[in-house]
C-alpha positions as CSV (number, residue, x, y, z in Angstrom):
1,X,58.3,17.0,276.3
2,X,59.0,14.2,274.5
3,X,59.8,16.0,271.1
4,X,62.5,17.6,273.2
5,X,63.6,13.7,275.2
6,X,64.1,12.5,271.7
7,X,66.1,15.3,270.9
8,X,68.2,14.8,273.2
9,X,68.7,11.5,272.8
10,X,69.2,11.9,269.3
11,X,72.1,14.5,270.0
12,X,74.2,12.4,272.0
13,X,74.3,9.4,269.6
14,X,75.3,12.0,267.0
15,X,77.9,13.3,269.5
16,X,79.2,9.7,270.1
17,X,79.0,8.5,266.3
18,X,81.6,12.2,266.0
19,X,78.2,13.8,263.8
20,X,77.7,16.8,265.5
21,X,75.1,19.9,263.9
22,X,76.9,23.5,262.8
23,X,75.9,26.4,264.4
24,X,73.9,27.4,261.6
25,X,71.7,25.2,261.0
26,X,68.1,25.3,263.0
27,X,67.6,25.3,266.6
28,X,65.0,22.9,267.3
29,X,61.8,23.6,269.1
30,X,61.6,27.6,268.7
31,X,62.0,27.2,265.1
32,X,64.8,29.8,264.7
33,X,68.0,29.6,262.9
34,X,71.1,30.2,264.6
35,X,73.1,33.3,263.0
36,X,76.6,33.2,264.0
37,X,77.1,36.7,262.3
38,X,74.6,38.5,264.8
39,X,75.5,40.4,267.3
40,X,74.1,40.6,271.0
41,X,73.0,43.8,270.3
42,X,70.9,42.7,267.2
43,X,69.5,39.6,268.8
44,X,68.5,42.0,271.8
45,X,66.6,44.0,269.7
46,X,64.8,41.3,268.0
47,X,63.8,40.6,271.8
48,X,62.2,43.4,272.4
49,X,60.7,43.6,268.9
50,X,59.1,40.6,269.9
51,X,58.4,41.5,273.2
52,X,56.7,44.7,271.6
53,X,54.5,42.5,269.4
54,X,53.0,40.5,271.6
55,X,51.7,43.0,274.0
56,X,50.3,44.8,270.9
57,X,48.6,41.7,270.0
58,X,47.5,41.5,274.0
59,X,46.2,44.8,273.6
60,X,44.2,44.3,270.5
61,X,42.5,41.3,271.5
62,X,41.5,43.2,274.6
63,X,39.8,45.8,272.5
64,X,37.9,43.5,270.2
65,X,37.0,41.5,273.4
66,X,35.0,44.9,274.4
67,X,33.8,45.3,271.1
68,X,32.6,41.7,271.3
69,X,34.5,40.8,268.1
70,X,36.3,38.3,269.9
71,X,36.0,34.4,271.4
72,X,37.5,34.8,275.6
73,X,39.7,32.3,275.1
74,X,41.4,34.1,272.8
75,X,42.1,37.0,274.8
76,X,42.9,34.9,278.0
77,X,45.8,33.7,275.6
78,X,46.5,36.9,274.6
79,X,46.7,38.3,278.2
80,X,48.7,35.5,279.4
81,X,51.2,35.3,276.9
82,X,51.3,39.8,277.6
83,X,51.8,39.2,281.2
84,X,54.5,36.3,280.8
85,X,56.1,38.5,278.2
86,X,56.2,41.5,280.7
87,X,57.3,39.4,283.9
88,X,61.0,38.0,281.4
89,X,61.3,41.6,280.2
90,X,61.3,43.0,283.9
91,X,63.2,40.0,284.8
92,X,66.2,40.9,282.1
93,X,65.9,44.5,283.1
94,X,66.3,43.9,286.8
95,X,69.6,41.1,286.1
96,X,71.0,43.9,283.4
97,X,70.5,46.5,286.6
98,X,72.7,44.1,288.6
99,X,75.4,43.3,286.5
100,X,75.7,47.1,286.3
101,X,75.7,47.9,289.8
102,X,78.2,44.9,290.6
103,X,80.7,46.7,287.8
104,X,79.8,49.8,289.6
105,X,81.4,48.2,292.8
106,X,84.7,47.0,291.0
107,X,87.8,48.0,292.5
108,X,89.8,49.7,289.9
């Protein structure tokens, strides 16, 4: 939290001062870059990809957790980060349902 106050601050006395950052250089915190070249549809896919990934991870810590290969806080973790992953991807699904629906219900 306060990484992301100082940030903050920081960015508005670069907006004062006229100093402001391009869209390509790094978002803080998440430790991506920006890409103003990609498309939604590509940054959508790398959404899922990740998405994907992490609830293979889930699964494979859940497997070596039977085998005994693995520590339980690791798989809590794992788990967690699965079900949090699972609960945005429903969440998207569900808002990308009702912006279709409401275009559905458009007059022409």
């Amino acid at each position: 939290m306060v990484a992301s106050f100082n940030d903050a601050i920081s960015a508005y006395r670069n907006a004062a001062a006229g100093k402001t950052n391009t869209v390509t250089e790094t978002v803080t915190g998440s430790g991506q870059s920006v890409n103003p070249g990609e498309s939604f549809a590509d940054m959508v896919k790398g959404a899922a990809y990740d998405a994907r990934d992490t609830m293979k991870v889930s699964e494979q810590m859940t497997q070596k957790a039977i085998t005994g290969d693995a520590e339980l806080h690791e798989v809590v973790t794992a788990v967690s980060a699965a079900e949090v992953t699972l609960r945005t991807v429903v969440s998207v699904r569900d808002k990308a349902v009702e912006a279709y629906q409401s275009i559905l219900n458009m007059p022409v």
